[in-house]
C-alpha positions in Angstrom: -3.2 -25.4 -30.4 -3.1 -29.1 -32.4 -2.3 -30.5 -29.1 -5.9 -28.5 -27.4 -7.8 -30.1 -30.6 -6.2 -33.4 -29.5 -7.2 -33.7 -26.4 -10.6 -32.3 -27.0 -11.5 -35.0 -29.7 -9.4 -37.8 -27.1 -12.3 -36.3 -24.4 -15.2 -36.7 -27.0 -14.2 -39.7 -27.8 -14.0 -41.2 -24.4 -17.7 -39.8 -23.4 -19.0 -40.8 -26.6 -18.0 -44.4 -25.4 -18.9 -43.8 -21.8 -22.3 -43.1 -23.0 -22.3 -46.3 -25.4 -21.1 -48.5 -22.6 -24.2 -46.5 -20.6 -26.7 -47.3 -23.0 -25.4 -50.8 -23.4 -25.5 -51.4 -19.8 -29.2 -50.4 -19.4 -30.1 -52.1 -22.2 -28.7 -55.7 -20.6 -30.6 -54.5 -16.9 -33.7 -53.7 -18.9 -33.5 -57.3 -20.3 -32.5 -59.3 -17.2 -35.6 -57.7 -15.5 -37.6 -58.8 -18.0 -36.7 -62.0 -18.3 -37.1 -62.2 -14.2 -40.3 -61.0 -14.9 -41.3 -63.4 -17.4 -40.0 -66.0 -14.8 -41.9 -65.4 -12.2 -45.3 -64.9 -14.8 -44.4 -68.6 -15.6 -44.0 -69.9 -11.9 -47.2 -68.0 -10.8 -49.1 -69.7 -14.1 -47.6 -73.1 -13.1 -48.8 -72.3 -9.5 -52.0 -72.0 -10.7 -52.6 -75.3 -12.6 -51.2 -77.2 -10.0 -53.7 -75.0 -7.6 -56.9 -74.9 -9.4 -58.0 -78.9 -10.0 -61.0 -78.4 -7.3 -61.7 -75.1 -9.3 -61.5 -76.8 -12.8 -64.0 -80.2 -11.3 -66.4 -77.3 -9.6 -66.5 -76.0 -13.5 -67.3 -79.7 -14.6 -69.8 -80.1 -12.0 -71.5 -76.9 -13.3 -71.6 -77.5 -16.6 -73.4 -81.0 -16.5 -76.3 -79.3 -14.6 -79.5 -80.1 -16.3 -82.9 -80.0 -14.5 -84.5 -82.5 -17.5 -82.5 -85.4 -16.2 -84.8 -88.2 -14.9 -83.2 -90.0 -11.8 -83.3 -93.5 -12.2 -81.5 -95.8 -9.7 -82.2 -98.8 -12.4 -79.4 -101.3 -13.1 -78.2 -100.4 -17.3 -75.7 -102.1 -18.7 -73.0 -100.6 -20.3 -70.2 -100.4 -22.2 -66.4 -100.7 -20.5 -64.1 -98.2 -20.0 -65.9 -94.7 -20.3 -69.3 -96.2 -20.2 -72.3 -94.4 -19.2 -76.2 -94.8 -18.7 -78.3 -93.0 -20.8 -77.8 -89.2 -21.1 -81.1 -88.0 -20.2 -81.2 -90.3 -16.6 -79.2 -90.7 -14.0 -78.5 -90.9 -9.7 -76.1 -88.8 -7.6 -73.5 -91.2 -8.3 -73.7 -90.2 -11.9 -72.7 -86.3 -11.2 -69.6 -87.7 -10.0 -68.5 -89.8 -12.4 -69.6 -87.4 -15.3 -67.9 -84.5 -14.1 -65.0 -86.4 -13.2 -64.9 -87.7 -17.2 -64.9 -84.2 -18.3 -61.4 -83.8 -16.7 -60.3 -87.0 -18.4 -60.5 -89.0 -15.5 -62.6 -92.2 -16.0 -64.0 -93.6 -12.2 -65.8 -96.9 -13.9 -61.9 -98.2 -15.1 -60.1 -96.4 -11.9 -62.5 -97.9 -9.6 -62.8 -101.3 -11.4 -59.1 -101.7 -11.4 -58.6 -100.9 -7.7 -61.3 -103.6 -7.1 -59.9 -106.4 -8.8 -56.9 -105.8 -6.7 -59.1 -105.4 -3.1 -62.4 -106.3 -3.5 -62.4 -107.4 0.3 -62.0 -103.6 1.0 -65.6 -103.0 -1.1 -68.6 -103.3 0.7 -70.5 -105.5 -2.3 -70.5 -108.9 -0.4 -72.0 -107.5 3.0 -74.4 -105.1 1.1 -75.0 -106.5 -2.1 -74.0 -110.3 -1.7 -71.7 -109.7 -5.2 -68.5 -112.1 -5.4 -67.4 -110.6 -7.8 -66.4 -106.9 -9.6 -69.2 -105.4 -11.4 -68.5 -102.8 -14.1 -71.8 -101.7 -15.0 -72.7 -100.9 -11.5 -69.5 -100.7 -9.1 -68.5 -96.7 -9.2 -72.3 -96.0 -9.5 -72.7 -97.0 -5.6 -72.1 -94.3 -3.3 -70.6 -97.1 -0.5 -68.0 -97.4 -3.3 -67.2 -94.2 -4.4 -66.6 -93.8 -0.3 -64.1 -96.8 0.2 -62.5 -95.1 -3.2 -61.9 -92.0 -2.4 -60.6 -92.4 1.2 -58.1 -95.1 -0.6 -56.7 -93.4 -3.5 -58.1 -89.3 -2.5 -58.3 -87.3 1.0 -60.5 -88.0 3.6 -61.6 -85.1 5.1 -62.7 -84.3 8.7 -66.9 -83.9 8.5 -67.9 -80.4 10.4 -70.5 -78.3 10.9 -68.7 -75.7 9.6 -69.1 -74.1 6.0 -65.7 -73.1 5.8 -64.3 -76.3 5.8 -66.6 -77.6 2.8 -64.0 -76.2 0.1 -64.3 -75.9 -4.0 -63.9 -79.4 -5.9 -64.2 -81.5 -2.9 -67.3 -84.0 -2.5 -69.4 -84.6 0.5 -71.7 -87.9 0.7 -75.3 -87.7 3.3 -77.1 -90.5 4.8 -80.4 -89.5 4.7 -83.1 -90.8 6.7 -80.4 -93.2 7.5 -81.1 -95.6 4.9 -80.3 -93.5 1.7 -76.4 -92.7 1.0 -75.6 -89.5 -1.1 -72.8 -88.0 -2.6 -72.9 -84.3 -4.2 -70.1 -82.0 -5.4 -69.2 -78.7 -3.5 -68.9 -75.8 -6.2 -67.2 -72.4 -6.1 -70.7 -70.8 -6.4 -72.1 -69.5 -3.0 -75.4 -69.5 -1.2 -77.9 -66.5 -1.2 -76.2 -65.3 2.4 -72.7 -65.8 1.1 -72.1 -68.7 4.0 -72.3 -71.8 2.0 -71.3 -73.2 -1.2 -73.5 -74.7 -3.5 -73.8 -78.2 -4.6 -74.6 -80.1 -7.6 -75.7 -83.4 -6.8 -79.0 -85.5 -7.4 -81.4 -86.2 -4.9 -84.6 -87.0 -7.1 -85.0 -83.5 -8.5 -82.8 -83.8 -11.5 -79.0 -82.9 -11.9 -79.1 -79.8 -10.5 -76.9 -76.8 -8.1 -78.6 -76.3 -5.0 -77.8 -74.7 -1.1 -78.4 -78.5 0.0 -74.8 -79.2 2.1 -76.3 -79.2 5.6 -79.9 -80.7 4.6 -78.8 -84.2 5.2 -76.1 -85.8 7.6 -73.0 -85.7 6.5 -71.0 -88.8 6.8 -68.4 -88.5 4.7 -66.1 -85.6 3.2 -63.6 -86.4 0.4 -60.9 -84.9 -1.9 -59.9 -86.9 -4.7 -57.6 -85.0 -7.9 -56.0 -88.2 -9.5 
C-alpha cells in the first residue's frame, strides 16, 4: 500500500514538472515570436524611411503652396548659406530650393560648393557672361539646378509617359523655347487619375497644378542628397 502511494505521488510529481517544463517552453516560443516580430516591424519601418524621401519632398512641395506669391525673376541679394528672397515673391527655381530646405537640404551652399570646384561644367559664362560663382543667384537658374542634379542626383529618361513621372522627382520645360522651367512632381493625382500634379511657378503664383505635359519637357531629374 505505502509503496502504491509512492509511486502515485513519484507520478504527480513527474507531470506536475512535465507540465512546468510545458508551460516554460511556450512561454520562451511565445517570446521568440515576438521578438521576430518586433524585428521585422523595425526592418519594414527602416524600409520605409530609406523608401519614402520623394514622398517626404512631395509633402514639402505641398506645403509651400501659396497662390499670394508674386513671381518676380528680379536679382535680390541675400544672405549666405540658407538665404532666401523675400517670402511673399519668388520664380520656379524658388519651389525647389524651398522645399528642398524644409528637408534640411540647403541647394544655395550645395550648389555653390560644387561650383567653386567646376564652374566650367556651369553654363554662366556662355549664358550669362559670369566669371565667377554667384551666391545670390547661382541655384536660382534653372540651367543650374539642371547641370546640378544630373552631377550629384539621377537623370532620368524624359517620356511621354505619365507613369514614368514618379513622386519627389522634378521635371524642368522649355517653353516657347526660350523660357526654362523646373516644377516638382507630387504624390497628388490629376482629375482622371493619369497624371500627377505639380507644384511649380509659372507666373501664377506657387501653386499645384495638372501642368506636366503643358510644356516640353527637357529634362527629368531625381536628386535625395
Amino acid at each position: 500500500m505505502i509503496k502504491f502511494k509512492t509511486n502515485k505521488l513519484l507520478l504527480y510529481i513527474i507531470l506536475r514538472r512535465m507540465k512546468l517544463i510545458y508551460l516554460l517552453t511556450t512561454c520562451i516560443l511565445l517570446l521568440s515570436c515576438n521578438h521576430k516580430e518586433k524585428n521585422i516591424l523595425l526592418a519594414e519601418n527602416n524600409l520605409e524611411v530609406v523608401q519614402t524621401f520623394g514622398q517626404q519632398l512631395s509633402d514639402a512641395a505641398t506645403s509651400i503652396i501659396d497662390p499670394s506669391i508674386d513671381y518676380d525673376p528680379a536679382y535680390f541679394s541675400i544672405k549666405y548659406p540658407n538665404g532666401d528672397i523675400p517670402k511673399n515673391k519668388g520664380v520656379c527655381t524658388d519651389v525647389i530650393i524651398r522645399s528642398y530646405r524644409k528637408l534640411g537640404i540647403d541647394l544655395q551652399k550645395e550648389i555653390h560648393e560644387d561650383m567653386i570646384s567646376n564652374f566650367s561644367q556651369y553654363p554662366n559664362l556662355e549664358k550669362w557672361g559670369m566669371t565667377k560663382t554667384d551666391t545670390n543667384i547661382d541655384h536660382r537658374r534653372v540651367p543650374n539646378l539642371e547641370v546640378f542634379f544630373e552631377r550629384k542626383g539621377t537623370k532620368l529618361p524624359v517620356t511621354q509617359n505619365a507613369k514614368d513621372y514618379k513622386t519627389g522627382e522634378m521635371v524642368t520645360w522649355m517653353i516657347n523655347n526660350k523660357l526654362p522651367h523646373i516644377g516638382i512632381i507630387t504624390n497628388k493625382k490629376s482629375k482622371d487619375g493619369q497624371r500627377n500634379l505639380i507644384v511649380h511657378n509659372v507666373g501664377g503664383r506657387q501653386v499645384l497644378e495638372d501642368c506636366l505635359f503643358e510644356y516640353k519637357i527637357v529634362g527629368h531629374y531625381s536628386y535625395t542628397n
